[in-house]
DSSP file (Angstrom, degrees, kcal/mol; ACC not computed):
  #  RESIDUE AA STRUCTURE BP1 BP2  ACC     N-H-->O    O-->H-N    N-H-->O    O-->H-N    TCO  KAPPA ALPHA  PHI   PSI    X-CA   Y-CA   Z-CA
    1    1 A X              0   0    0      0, 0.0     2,-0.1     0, 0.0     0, 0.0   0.000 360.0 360.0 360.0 124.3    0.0    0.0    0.0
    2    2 A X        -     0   0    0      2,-0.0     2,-0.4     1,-0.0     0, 0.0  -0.456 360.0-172.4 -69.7 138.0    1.5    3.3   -1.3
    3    3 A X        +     0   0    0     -2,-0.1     2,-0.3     3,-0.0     3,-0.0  -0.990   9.5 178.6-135.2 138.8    1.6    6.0    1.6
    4    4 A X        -     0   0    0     -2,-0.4     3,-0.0     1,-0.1    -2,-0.0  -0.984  44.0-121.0-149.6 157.6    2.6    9.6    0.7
    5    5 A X  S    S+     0   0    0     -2,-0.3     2,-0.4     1,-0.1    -1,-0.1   0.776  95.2  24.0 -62.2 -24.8    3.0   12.8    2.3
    6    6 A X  S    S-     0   0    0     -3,-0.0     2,-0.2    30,-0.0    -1,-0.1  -0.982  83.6-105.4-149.2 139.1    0.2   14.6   -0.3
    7    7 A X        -     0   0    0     -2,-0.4    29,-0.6    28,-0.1     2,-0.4  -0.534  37.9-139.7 -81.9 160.2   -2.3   13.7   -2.0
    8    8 A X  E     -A   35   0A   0     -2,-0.2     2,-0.5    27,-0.2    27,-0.3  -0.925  15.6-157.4-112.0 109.3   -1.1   13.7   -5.8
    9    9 A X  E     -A   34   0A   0     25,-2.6    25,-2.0    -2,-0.4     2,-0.9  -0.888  20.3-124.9 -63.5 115.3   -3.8   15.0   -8.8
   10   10 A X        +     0   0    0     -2,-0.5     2,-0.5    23,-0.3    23,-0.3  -0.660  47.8 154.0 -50.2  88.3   -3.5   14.2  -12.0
   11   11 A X        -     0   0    0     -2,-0.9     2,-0.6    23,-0.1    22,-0.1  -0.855  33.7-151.6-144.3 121.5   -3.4   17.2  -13.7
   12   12 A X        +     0   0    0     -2,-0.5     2,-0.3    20,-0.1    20,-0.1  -0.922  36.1 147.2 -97.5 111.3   -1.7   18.1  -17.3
   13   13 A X        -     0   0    0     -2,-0.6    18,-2.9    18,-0.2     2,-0.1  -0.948  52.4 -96.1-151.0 155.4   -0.6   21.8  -17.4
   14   14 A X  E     -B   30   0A   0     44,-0.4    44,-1.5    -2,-0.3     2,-0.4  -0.310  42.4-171.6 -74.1 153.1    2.6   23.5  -19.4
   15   15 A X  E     -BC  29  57A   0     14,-1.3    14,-2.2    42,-0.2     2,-0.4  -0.959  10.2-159.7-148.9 117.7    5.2   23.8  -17.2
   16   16 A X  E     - C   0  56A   0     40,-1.0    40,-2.3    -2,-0.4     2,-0.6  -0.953  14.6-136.1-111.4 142.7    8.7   25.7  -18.0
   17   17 A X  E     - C   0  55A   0     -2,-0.4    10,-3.1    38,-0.2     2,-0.4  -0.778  24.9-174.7 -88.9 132.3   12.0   25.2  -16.1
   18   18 A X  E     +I   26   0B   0     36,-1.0     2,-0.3    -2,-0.6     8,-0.2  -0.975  11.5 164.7-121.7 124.6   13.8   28.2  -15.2
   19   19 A X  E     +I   25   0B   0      6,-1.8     6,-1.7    -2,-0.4     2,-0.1  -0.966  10.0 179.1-131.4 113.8   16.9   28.4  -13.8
   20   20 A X        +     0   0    0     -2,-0.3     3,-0.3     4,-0.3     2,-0.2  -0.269  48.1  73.8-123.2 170.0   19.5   31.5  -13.4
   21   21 A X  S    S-     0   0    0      1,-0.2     3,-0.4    -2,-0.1    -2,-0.1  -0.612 103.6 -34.3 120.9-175.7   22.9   31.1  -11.5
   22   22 A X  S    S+     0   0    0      1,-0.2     2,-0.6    -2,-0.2    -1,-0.2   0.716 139.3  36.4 -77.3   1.8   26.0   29.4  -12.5
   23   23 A X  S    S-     0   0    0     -3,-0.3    -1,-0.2     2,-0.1     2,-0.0  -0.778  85.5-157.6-143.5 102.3   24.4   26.7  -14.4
   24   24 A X        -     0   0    0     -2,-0.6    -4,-0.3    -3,-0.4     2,-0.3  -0.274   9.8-164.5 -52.2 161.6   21.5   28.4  -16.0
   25   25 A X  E     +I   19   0B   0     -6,-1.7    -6,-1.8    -8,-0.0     2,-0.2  -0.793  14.3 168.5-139.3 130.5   18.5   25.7  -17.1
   26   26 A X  E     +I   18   0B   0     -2,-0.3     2,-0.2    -8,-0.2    -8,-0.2  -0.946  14.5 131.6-147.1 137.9   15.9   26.6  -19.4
   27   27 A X        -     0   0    0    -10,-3.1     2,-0.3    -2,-0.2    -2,-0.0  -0.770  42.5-108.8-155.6-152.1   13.3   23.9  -21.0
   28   28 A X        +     0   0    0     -2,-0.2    16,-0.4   -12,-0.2     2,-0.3  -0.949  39.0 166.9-158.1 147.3    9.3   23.1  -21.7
   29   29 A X  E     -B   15   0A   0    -14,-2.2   -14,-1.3    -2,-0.3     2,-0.6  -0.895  34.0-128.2-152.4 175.1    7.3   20.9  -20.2
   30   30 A X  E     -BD  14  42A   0     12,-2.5    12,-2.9    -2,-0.3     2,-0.4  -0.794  31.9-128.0-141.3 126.1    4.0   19.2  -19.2
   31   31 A X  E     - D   0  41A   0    -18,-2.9    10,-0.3    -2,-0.6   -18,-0.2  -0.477  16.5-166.9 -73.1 114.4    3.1   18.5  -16.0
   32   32 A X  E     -     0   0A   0      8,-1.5     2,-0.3     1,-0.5     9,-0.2   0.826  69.3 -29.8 -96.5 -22.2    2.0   14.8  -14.9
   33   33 A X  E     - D   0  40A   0      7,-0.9     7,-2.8   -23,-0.3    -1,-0.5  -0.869  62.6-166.6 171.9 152.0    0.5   15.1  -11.5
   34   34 A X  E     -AD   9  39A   0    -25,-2.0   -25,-2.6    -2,-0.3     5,-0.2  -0.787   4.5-177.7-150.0 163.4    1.3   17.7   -8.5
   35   35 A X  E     -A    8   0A   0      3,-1.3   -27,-0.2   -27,-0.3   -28,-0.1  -0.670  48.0 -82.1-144.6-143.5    0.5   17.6   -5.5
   36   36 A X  S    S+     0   0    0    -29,-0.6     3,-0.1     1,-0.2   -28,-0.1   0.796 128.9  40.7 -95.1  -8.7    1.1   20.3   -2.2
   37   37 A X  S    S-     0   0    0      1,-0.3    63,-2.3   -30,-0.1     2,-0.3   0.463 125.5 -27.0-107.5 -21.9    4.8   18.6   -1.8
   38   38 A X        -     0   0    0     61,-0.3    -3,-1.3    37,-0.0    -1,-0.3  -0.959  51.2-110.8 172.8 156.5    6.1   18.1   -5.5
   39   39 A X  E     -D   34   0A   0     -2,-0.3    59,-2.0    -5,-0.2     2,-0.3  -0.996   7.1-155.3-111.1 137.2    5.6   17.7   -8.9
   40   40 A X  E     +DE  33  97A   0     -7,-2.8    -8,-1.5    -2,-0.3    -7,-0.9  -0.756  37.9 167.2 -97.2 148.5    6.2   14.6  -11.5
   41   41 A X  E     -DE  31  96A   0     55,-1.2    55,-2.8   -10,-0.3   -10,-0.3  -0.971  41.2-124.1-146.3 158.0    6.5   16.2  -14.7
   42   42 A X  E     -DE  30  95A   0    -12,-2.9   -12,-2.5    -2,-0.3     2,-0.3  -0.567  40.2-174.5 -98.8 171.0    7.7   15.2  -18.4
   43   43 A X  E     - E   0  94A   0     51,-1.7    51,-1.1    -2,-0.2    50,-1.0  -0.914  40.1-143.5-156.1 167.5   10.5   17.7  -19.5
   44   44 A X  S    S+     0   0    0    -16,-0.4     2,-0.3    -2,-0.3   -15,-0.1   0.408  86.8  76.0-115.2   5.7   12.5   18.4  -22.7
   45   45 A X  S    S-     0   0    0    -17,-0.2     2,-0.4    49,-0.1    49,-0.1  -0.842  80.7-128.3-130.1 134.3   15.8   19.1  -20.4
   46   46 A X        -     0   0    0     -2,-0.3     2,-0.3    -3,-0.0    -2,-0.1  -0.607  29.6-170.7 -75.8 157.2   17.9   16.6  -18.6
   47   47 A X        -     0   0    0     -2,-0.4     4,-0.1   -22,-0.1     3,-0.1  -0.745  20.3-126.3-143.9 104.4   18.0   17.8  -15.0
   48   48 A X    >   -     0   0    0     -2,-0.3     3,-2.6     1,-0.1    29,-0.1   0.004  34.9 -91.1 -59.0 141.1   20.6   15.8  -12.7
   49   49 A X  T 3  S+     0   0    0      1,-0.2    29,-0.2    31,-0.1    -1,-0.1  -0.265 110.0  19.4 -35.7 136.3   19.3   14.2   -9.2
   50   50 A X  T 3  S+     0   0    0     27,-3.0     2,-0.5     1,-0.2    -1,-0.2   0.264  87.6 135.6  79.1  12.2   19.7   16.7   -6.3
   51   51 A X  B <   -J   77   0C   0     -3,-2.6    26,-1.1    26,-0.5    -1,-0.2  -0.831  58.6-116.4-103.6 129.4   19.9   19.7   -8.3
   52   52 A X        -     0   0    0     -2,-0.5     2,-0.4    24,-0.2    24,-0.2   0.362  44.6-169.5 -62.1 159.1   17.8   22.9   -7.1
   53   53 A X        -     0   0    0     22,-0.4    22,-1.3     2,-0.0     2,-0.4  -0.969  26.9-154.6-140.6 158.2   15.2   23.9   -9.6
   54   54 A X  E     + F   0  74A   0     -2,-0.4   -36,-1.0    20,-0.2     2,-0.3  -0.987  17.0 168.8-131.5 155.8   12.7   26.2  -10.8
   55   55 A X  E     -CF  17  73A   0     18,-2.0    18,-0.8    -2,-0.4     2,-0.7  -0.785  28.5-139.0-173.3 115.7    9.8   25.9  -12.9
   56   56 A X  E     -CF  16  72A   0    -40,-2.3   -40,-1.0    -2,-0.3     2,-0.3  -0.413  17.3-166.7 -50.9  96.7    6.9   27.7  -13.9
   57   57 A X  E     -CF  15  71A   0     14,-2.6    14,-2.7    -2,-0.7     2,-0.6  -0.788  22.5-132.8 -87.9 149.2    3.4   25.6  -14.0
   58   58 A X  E     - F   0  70A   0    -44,-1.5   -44,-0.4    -2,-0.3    12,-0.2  -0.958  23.8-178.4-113.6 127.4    0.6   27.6  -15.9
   59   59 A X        +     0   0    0     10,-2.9    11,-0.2    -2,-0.6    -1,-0.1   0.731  45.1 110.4 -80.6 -32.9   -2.5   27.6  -14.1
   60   60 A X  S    S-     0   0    0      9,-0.6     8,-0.1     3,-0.1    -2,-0.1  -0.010  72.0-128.5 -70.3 160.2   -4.6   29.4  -16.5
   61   61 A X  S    S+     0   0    0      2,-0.1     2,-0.1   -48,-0.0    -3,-0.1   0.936  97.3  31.6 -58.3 -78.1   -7.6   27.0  -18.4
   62   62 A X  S >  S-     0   0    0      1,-0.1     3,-0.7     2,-0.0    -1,-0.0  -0.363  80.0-128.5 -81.1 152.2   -6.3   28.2  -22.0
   63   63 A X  T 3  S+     0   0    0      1,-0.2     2,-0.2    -2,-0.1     5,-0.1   0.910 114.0  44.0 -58.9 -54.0   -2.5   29.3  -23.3
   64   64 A X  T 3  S+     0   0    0      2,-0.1    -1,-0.2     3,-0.1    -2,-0.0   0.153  72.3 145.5-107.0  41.5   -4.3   32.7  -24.7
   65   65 A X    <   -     0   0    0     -3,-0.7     3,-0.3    -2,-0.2    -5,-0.0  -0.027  66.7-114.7 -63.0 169.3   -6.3   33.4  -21.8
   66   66 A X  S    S+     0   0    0      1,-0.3    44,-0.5    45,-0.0    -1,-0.1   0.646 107.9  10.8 -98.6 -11.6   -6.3   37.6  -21.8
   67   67 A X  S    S-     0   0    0     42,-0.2     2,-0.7     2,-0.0    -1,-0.3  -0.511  86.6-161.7-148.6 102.0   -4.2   37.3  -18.1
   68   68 A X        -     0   0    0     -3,-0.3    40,-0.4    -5,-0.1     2,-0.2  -0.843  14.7-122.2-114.0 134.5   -3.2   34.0  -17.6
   69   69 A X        -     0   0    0     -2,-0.7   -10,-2.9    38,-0.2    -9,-0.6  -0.112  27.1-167.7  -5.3  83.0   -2.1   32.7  -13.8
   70   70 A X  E     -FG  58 106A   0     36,-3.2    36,-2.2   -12,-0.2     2,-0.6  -0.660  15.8-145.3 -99.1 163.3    1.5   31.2  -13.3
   71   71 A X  E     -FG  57 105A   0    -14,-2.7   -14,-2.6    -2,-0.2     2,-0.7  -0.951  12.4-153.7-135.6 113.3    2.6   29.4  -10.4
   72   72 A X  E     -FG  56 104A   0     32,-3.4    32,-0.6    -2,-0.6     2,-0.4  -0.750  19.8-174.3 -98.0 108.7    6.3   30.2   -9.7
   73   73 A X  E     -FG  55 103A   0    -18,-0.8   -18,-2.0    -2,-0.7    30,-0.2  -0.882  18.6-165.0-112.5 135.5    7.9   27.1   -7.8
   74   74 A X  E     +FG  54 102A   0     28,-1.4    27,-2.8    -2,-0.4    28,-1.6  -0.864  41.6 110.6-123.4 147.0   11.6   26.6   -6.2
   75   75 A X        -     0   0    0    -22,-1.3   -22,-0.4    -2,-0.2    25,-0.1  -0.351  52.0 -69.3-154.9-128.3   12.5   22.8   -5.3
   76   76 A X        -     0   0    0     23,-0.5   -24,-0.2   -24,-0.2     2,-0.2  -0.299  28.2-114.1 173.3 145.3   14.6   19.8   -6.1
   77   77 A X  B     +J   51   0C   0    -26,-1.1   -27,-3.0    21,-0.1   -26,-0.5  -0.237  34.2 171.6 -57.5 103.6   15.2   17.3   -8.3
   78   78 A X        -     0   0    0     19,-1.2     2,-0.2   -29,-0.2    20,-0.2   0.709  65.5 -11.3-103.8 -43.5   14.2   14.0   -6.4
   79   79 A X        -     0   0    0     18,-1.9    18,-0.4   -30,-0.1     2,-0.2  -0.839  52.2-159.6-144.3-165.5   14.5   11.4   -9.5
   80   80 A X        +     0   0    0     -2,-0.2    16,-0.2    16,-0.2     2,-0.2  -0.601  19.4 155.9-168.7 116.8   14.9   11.2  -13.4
   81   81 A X  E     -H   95   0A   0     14,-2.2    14,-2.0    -2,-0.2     2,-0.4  -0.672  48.4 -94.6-126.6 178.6   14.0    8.4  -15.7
   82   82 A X  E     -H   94   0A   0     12,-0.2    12,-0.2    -2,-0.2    11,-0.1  -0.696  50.3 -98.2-104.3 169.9   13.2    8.5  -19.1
   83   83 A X        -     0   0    0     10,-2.8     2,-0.1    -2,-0.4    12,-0.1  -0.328  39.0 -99.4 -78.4 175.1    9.8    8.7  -19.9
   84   84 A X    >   -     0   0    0     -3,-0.1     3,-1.0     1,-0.0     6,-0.2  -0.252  36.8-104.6 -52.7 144.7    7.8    5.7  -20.9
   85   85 A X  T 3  S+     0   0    0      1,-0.3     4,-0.2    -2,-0.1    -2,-0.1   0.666 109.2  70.2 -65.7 -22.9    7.0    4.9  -24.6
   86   86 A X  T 3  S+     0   0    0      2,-0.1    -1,-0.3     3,-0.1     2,-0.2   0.595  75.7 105.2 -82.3 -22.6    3.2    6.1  -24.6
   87   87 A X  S X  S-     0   0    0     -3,-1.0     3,-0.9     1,-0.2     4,-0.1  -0.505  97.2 -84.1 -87.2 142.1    4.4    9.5  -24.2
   88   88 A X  G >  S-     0   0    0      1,-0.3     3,-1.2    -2,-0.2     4,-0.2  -0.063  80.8 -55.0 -96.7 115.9    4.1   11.3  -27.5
   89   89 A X  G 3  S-     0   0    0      1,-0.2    -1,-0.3    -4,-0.2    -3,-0.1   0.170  84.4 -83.9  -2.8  48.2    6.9   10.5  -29.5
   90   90 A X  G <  S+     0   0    0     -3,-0.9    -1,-0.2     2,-0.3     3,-0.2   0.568  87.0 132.9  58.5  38.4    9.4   11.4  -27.3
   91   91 A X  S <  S+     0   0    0     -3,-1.2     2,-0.7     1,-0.3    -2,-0.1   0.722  83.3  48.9-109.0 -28.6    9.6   14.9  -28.0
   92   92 A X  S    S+     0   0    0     -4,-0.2    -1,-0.3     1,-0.1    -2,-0.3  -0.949  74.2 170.0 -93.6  94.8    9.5   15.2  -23.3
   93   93 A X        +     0   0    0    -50,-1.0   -10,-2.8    -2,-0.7     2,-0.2   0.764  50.7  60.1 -67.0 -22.3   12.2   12.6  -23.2
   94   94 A X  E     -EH  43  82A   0    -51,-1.1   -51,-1.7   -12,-0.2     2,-0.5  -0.670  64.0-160.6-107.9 145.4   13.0   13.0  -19.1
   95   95 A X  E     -EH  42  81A   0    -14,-2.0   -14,-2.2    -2,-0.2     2,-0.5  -0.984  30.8-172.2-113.4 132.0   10.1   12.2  -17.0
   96   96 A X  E     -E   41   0A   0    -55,-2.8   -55,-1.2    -2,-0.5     2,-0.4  -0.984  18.6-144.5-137.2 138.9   11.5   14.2  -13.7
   97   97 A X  E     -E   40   0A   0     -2,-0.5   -18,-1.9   -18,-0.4   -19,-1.2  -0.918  18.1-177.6-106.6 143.9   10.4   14.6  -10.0
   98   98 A X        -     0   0    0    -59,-2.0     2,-0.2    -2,-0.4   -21,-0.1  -0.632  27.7-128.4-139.3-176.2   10.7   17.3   -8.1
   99   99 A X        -     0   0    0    -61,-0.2     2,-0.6    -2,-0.2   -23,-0.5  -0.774  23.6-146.6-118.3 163.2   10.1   18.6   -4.5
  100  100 A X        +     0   0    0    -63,-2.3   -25,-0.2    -2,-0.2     3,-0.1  -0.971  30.8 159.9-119.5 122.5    7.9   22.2   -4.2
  101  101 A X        +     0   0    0    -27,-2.8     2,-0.3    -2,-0.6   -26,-0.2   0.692  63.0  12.4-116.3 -10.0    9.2   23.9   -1.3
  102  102 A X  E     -G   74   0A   0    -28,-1.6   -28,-1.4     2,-0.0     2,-0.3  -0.942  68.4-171.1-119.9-177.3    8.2   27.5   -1.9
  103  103 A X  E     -G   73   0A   0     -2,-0.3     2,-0.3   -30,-0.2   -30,-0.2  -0.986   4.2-166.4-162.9 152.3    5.6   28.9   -4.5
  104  104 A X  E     -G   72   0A   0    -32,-0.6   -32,-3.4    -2,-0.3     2,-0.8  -0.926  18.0-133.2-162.2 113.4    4.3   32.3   -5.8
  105  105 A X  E     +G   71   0A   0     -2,-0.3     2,-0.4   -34,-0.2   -34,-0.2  -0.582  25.4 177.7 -83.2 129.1    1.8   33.2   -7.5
  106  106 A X  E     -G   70   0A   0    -36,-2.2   -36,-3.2    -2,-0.8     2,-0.7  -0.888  13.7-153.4-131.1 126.8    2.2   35.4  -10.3
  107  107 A X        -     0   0    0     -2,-0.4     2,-0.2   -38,-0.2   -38,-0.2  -0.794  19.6-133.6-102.6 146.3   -0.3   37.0  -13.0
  108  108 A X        -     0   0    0     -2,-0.7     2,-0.5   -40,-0.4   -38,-0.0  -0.648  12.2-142.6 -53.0 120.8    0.7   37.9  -16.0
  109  109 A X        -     0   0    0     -2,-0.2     2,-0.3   -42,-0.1   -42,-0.2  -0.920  21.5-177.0-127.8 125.4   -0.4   41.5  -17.7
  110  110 A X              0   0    0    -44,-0.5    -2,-0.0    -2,-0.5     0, 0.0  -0.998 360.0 360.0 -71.7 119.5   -1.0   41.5  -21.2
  111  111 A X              0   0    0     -2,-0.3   -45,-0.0     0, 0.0    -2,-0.0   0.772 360.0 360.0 -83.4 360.0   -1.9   44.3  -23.3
């Protein structure tokens, strides 16, 4: 019997890593399930085990929503496998987990 700290939702939303510092990261992603502790997400970017992250989830229903809702998260990278075949023809090769240990929510202004 699986026991976990949070319950986990299954919930598809775009997700980019961003990362500044000495080893900058930037990728695109989709998000597989989250919960209040972490997110599994598929990724286009290797990201090694135990290295800090950031990564944008987008909250909003649509991509051209007129202000759409981002969810700014800082963490770390818990595992990394490569994804499973069903996933659509590899184009997110990394499936990666990550930890959320703070979050900010940020909207977007568009003109």
């Amino acid at each position: 019997m699986e026991q976990r700290k949070a319950k986990r939702f299954e919930i598809k939303l775009p997700l980019k890593v961003v990362r500044n510092g000495v080893r900058p990261i930037t990728g695109a992603g989709e998000t597989r399930n989250l919960s209040s502790a972490g997110v599994l997400f598929f990724s286009d970017t290797k990201i090694d085990v135990g290295e800090p992250i950031e990564y944008v989830i987008t909250l909003s229903p649509r991509a051209d929503a007129p202000n759409p809702v981002d969810l700014h998260c800082l963490g770390k990278v818990t595992r990394l496998d490569a994804t499973a075949p069903e996933w659509q023809n590899g184009t997110l090769p990394f499936e990666v987990a990550a930890t959320l240990e703070r979050y900010e929510f940020v909207r977007t202004l568009r003109a």
